[in-house]
C-alpha positions in Angstrom: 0.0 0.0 0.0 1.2 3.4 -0.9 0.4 6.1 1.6 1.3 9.6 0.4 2.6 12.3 2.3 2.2 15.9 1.2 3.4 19.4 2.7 1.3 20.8 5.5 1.2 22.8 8.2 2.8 21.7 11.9 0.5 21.9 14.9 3.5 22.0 17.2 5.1 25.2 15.7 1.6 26.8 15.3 1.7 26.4 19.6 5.2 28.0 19.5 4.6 30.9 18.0 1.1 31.7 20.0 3.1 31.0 23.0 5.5 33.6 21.5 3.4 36.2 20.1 1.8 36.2 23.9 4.9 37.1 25.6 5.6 39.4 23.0 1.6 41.1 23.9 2.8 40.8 27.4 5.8 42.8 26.7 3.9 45.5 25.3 5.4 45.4 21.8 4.5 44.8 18.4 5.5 42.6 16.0 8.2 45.5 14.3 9.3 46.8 17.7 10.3 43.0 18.6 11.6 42.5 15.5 13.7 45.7 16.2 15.1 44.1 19.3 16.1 40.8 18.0 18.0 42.3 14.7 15.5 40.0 12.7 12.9 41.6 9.9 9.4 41.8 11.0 8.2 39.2 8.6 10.3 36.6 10.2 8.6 37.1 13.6 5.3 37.1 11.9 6.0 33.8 10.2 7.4 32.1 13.2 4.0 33.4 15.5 2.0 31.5 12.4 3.5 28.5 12.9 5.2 28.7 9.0 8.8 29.4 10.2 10.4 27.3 13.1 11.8 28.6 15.9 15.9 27.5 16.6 17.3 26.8 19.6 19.4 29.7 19.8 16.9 31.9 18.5 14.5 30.6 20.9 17.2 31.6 24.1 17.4 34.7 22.3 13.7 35.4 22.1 14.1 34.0 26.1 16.2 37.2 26.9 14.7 39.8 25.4 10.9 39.3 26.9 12.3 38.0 30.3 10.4 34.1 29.8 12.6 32.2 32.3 13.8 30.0 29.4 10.2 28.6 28.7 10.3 29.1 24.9 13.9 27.2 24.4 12.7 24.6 26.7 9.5 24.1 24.7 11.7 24.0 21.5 13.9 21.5 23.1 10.7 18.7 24.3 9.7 18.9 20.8 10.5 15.5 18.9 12.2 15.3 16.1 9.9 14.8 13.5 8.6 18.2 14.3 11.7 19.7 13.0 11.2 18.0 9.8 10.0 19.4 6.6 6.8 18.4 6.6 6.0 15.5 3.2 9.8 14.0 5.3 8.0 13.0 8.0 6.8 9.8 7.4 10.5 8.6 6.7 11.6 10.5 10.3 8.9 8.6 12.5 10.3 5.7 11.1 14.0 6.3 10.8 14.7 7.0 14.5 13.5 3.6 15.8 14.8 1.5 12.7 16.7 -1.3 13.4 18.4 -1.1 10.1 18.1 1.7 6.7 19.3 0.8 3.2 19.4 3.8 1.1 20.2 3.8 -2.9 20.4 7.3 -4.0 21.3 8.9 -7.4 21.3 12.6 -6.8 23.1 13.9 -3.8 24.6 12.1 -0.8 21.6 10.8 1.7 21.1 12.9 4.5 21.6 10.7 7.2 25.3 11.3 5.8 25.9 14.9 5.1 28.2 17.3 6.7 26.4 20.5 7.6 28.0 22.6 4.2 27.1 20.1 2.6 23.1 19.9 3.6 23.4 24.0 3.3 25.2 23.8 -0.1 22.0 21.5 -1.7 19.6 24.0 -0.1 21.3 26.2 -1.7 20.6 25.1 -4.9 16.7 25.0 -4.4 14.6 26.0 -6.7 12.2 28.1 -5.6 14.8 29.4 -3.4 14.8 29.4 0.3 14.9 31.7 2.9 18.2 31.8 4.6 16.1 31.2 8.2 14.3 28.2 6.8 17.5 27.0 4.9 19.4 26.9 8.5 16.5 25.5 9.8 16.2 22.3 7.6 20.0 21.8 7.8 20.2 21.7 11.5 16.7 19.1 11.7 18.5 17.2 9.3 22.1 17.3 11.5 19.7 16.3 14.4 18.5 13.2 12.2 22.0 11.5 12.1 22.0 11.0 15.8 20.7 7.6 15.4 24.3 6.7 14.4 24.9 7.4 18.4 22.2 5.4 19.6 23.3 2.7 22.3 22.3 0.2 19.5 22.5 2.0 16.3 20.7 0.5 13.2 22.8 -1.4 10.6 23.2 1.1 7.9 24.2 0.4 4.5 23.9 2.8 1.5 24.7 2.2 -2.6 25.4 5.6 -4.2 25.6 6.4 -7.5 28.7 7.4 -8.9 28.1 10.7 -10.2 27.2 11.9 -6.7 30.6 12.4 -6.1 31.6 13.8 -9.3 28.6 16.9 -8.8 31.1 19.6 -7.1 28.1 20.8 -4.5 29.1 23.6 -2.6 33.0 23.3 -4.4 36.0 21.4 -3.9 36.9 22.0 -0.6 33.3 21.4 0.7 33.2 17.7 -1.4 36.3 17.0 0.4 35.0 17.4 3.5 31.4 15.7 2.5 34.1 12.2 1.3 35.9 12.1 4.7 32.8 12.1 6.4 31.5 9.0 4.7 34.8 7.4 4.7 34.8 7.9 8.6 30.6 7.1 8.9 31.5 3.6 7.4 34.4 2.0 9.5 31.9 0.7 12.3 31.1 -2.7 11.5 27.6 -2.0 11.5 28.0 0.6 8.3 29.0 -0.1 4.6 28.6 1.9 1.5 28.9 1.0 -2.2 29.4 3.0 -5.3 27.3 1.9 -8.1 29.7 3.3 -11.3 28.7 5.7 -14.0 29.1 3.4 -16.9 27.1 0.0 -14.8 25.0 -2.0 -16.7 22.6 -3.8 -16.1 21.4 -1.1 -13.7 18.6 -2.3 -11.3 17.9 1.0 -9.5 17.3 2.9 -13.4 13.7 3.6 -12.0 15.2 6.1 -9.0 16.2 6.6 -5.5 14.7 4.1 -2.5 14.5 3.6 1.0 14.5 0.5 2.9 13.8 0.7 6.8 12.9 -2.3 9.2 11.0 -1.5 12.5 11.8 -2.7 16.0 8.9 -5.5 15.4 10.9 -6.6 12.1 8.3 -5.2 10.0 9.8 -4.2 6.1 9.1 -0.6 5.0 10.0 1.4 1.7 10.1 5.6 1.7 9.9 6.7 -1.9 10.4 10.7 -2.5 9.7 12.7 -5.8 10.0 16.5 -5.7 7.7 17.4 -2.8 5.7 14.5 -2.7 6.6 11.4 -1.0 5.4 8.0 -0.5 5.4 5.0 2.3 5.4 1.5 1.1 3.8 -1.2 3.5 2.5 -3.7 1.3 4.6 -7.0 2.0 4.7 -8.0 -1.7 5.5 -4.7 -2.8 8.3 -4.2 0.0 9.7 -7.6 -1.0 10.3 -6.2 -4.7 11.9 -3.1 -4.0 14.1 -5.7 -1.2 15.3 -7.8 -4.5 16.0 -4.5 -6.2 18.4 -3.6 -3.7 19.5 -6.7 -3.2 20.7 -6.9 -7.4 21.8 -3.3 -6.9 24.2 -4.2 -4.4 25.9 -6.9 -6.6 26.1 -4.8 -9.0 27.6 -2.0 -7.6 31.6 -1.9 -6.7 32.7 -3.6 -3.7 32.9 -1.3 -0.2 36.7 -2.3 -0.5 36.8 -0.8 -4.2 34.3 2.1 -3.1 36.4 3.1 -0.3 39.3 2.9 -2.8 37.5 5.4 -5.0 37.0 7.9 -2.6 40.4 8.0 -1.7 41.2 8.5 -5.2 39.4 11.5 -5.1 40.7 12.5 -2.4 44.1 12.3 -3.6 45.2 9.7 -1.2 45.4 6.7 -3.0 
């Protein structure tokens, strides 16, 4: 069964920002005088009082100290779960993702989040089309930073990712940046419980020609699939359908390069082969 998941509105953030815009009342100022204060434009604080823009953690301590809150808005940022921080048609992949037992990922665009450095994840926002704001770009990157915690976990999931080749050839956010982005994979996948494997630019037969695929298994050994196009994304639950995209990944992986050879390429590209 396919369950979509489109963009809407977060309850939780519509609570912030009333809890916000009442201090701010209590204050005695108005949305441009507070906006004054915090060195922010006024639209910003409007958009975060609708519930459209999110409210940081350190924005959230800043807000604490200029209407004299106690800390009540940071903490409230803080006790929100994760999922909350993430864009919205994402969420269906977060609620799973922090309890997985195990994530497979193919991807053909960009490296997966759960691996990105921080320039990295700012340097693809970057590139959005519509473009972002700078406050929601910030945002996204450091929900999405927060998301790689499950690598910590006392028990992390096994994680194992096959990545197109060309990935590493886009240059996002320049050299220097890519650089960075290659170490970080090389170091992600040295715990036993992490692999990675380059599918190259000229492999064929290709099994993953159709696009990019993720493969999470729950705590109760259940098989899911998250499918993402544009803005639009979709959850897979159906056992025979799962099972298909399973033998899909399970062809891509003998098709793509060894993680010995992968790791070798990397370091080739890093100039330290």
């Amino acid at each position: 069964m396919y369950v979509a998941r489109k963009p809407k509105k977060a309850g939780s953030w519509h609570a912030v920002g009333a809890l916000l815009a009442h201090y701010r009342k209590r204050a005695r100022l108005t949305q441009e005088q507070f906006a004054e204060l915090a060195s922010i434009h006024v639209d910003t604080v409007g958009s975060i009082e609708q519930g459209r823009l999110t409210l940081q953690p350190d924005r959230a301590e800043q807000f604490d100290e200029l209407l004299d809150t106690s800390g009540a808005l940071a903490l409230l940022v803080q006790k929100l779960p994760v999922r909350e921080k993430i864009v919205q048609f994402a969420q269906g992949l977060v609620d799973h993702e922090q309890e997985a037992v195990s994530v497979y990922a193919y991807e053909t665009q960009l490296v997966p989040g759960l691996l990105q450095t921080r320039e990295y994840c700012l340097a693809s926002f970057d590139s959005r089309y519509p473009a972002l704001g700078s406050e929601t770009a910030q945002q996204w990157v450091n929900a999405r930073m927060e998301r790689q915690l499950i690598w910590q976990r006392d028990r992390p999931p096994v994680g194992h990712f096959v990545l197109e080749e060309s990935i590493f050839r886009r240059q996002v956010g320049g050299p220097e940046v890519m650089r960075k982005q290659i170490r970080q994979i090389l170091e992600y996948t040295e715990p036993i419980h992490m692999s990675m494997q380059i599918m190259p630019m000229d492999r064929m037969p290709h099994a993953g020609l159709a696009g990019p695929m993720t493969l999470l298994e729950t705590p109760e050994h259940d098989r899911l699939v998250y499918l993402e196009v544009q803005r639009a994304s979709f959850l897979v639950d159906d056992p025979d359908e799962v099972s298909d995209y399973l033998h899909k990944y399970g062809m891509l992986r003998s098709q793509a390069l060894s993680p010995d050879e992968s790791m070798c390429l990397l370091n080739g590209l890093l100039g330290e082969s």
